[in-house]
N, C-alpha and C positions, 0 to 999 in steps of 0.2 A: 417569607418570600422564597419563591423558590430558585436556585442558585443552576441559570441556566447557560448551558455551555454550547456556541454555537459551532456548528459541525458542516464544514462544507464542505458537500460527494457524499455528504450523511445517505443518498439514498443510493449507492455506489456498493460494492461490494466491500471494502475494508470499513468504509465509513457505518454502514449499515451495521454491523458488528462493533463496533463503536459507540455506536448510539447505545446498544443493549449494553456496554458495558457500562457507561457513565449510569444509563438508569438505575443499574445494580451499585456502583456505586455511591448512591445517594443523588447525584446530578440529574438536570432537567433537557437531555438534547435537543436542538432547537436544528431540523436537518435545513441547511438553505441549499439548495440545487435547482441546477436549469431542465433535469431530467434528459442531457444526449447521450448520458450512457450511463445513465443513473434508472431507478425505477419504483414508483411512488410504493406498491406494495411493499417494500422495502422497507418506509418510512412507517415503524411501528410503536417508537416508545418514547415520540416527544411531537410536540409540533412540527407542521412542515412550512417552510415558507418558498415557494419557487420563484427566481432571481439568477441571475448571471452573475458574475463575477466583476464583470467589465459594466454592471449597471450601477454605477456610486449610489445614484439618490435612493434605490432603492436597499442597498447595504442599509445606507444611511438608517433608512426607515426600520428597517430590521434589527439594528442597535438600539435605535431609539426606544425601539417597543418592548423589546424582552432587557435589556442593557446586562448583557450578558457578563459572567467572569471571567472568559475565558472564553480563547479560539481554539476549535481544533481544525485543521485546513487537510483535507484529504482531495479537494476537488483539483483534477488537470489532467490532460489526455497524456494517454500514458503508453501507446504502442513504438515499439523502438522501430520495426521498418514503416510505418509511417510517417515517424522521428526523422528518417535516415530522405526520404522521397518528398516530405512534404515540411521542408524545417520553420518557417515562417510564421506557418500555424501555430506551431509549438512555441515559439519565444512569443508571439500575439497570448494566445490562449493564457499558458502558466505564468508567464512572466509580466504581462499587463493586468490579467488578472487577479497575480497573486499582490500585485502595486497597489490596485485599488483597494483591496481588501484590508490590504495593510496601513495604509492613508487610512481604511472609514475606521479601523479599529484604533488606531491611535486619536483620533482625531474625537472617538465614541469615550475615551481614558481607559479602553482594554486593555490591558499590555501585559495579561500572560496569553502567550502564543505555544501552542503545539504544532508542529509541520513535518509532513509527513516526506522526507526527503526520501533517496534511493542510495543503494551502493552503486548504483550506472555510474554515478559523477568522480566513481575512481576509474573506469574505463577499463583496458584491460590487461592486467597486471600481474600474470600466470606467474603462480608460486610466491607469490608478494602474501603474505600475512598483512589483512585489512584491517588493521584498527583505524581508528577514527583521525589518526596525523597520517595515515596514508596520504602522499600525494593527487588530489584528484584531477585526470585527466579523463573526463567525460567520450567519449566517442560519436557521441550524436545528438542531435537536439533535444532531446527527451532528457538524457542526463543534464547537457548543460544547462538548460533551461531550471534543473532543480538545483544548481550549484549557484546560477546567480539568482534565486532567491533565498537561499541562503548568506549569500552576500547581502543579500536588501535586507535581512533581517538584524543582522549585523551591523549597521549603517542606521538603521531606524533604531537600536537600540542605545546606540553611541546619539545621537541625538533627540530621542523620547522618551528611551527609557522602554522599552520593546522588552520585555525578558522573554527568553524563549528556549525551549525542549527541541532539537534538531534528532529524526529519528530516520538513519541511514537503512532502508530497508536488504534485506536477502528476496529472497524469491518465497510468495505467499500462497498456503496454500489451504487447503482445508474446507471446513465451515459452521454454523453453529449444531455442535450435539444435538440442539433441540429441533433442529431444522426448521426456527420460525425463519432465521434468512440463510444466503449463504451466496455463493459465487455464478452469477452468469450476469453472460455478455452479449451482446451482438453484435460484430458477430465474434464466435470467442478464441482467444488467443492463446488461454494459457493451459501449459502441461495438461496437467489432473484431469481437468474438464475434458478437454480434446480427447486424452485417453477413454475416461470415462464412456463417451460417445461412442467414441469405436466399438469401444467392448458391446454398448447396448444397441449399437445398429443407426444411432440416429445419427450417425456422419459414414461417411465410405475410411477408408483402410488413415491412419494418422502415418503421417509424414513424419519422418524423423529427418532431421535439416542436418546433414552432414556424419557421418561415424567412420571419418577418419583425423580425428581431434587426435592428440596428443595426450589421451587418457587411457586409464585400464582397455576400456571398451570401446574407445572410438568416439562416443556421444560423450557432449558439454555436460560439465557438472556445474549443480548449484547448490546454495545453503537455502532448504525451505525452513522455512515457519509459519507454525500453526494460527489463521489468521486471529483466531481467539487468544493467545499467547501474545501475540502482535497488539492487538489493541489496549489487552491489560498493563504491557509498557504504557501504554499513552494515558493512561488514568494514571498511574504511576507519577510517569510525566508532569501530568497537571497537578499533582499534587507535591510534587519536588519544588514546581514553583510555587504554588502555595505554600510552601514551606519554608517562604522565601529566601530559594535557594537561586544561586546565579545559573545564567543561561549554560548551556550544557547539549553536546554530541554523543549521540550515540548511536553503534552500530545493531541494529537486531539480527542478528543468525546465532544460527547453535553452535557451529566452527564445525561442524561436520556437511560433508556433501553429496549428493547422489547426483547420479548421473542419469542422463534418458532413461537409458537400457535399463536401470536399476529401479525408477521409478514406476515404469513398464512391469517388470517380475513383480514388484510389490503391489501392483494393480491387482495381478493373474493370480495372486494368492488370495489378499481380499476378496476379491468377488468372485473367484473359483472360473471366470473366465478367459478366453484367452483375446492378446491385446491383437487387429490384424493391422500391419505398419506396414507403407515402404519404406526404402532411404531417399530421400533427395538432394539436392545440391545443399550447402552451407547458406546461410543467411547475414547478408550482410550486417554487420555492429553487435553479432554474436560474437564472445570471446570464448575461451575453451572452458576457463574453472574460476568462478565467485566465491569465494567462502570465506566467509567471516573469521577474524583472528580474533577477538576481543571479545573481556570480558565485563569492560566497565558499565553494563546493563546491571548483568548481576550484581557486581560488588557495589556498586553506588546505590541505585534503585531502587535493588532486593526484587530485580527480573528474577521470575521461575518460571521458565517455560515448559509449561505440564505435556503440553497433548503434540510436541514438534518432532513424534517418532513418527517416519513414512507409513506405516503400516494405520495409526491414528487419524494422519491426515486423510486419506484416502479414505479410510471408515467411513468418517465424519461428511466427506464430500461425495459417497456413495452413497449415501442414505438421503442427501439432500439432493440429489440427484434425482431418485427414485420417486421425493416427494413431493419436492417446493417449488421447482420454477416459477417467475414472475413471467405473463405472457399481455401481451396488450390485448 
């Protein structure tokens, strides 16, 4: 029988790379999404089942059928000024959502949990080393909404027996080597991609949001990681608690960070193009610099984050650029 792990935002960009990793791992991904910013060509290396979050009976039905061993939860909107303008949605969305999911999986006797949390829920902490007893002080609905479900998981653990892998992200980048999936959005948000664009024409000049930060060069820095590195924490993960090992936080970045500007030059090298930016005003619930202090990925784990040098991600996200887009 095959030993299927259900994956939700499996058709999502992190989640998607997710799914190819459990396959290669022996696992059967089982993607459940509603498809709003998800996208089914995506969903290639296990069943799909589409469902909302906030639909119980239909969870329900979706344990029933595959009775899977394991969660992995990647699905919740995820834009910080949307976060910041529209916060209701976000504690509705993640926070009711991730309730349900959490009730059918208990209620199904899952109770190894993967969750896909963020460093947002330390807020902003310039020159603070971020290991995982940082303080978190969220800045916007987006972070707090993944701080208290991580309280909910902690609460469900203490009364069902919940074990669970807590996995604090950096800033994600990259995509799969093989360019069967990889990152886009609509519409899209993040670094790489938007770079990317510029450079090949299919957006106007990219907006750099402030470059008078409090860094070498003006522009926010962040700690990326290679979303394939990213996800092989998460089989990791699942299998720590397979191993039956207690529930457990971890931050994923490298402890190194780039900044705009610097992500920018490593584009212009890559692709031998040049990036055309303006500056624009700062963005509200932007901090100056994220970067991971910690190393209890690796030392617990045995994280090896292969491919989370700038010049790699970019590669990897140039190529899938060129080739993959999912388009309706």
């Amino acid at each position: 029988m095959a030993d299927y792990v259900l994956v939700t935002g499996g058709a999502g960009y992190i989640g998607s790379h997710a799914c190819k990793a459990l396959k290669q791992a022996g696992f059967t991904p089982v993607t459940y999404d509603n498809l709003v910013t998800g996208w089914e060509q995506a969903v290639k290396f296990g069943p799909f089942e589409k469902g909302d979050l906030l639909d119980r009976a239909r969870l329900d039905e979706v344990f029933a059928k595959y009775q899977p061993i394991a969660v992995m939860h990647f699905a919740a909107l995820s834009q910080v000024g949307e976060a910041m303008n529209q916060p209701g949605k976000y504690w509705h969305n993640n926070v009711s959502g991730s309730l349900s999911l959490i009730e059918a999986a208990t209620a199904a006797g899952c109770l190894d949990f993967v969750f896909s949390s963020t460093c947002a829920t330390y807020g902003d902490q310039d020159n603070v080393v971020l290991d995982e007893n940082a303080v978190q002080l969220p800045l916007n609905a987006y972070g707090a909404s993944k701080r208290a479900i991580e309280d909910m998981l902690k609460d469900f653990e203490a009364a069902y027996g919940l074990r669970h892998v807590i996995f604090r992200y950096f800033n994600v980048a990259g995509a799969d080597p093989e360019a069967e999936v990889g990152e886009f959005h609509r519409p899209e948000t993040h670094l790489v991609p938007l770079v990317l664009d510029a450079i090949d024409g299919k957006r106007d000049a990219l907006t750099v949001f402030g470059d008078d930060y409090d860094t070498p060069d003006g522009t926010c820095i962040r700690d990326y990681v290679h979303v394939c590195d990213l996800v092989d924490a998460h089989v990791l993960g699942l299998k720590w608690l397979k191993d039956g090992k207690g529930s457990r936080v971890f931050n994923l970045g490298t402890g190194s960070g780039f900044s705009v500007r610097e992500v920018m030059d490593r584009a212009e090298q890559v692709t031998g193009r040049k990036v055309p930016y303006s500056i624009g005003p700062r963005r509200g619930g932007d901090c100056t610099k994220l970067v991971s202090g910690s190393t209890r990925a690796k030392s617990e784990l045995g994280w090896d984050p292969k491919r989370s040098d700038m010049a790699s991600m970019i590669a990897d996200a140039w190529k899938w650029h060129q080739t993959g887009h999912y388009d309706h």
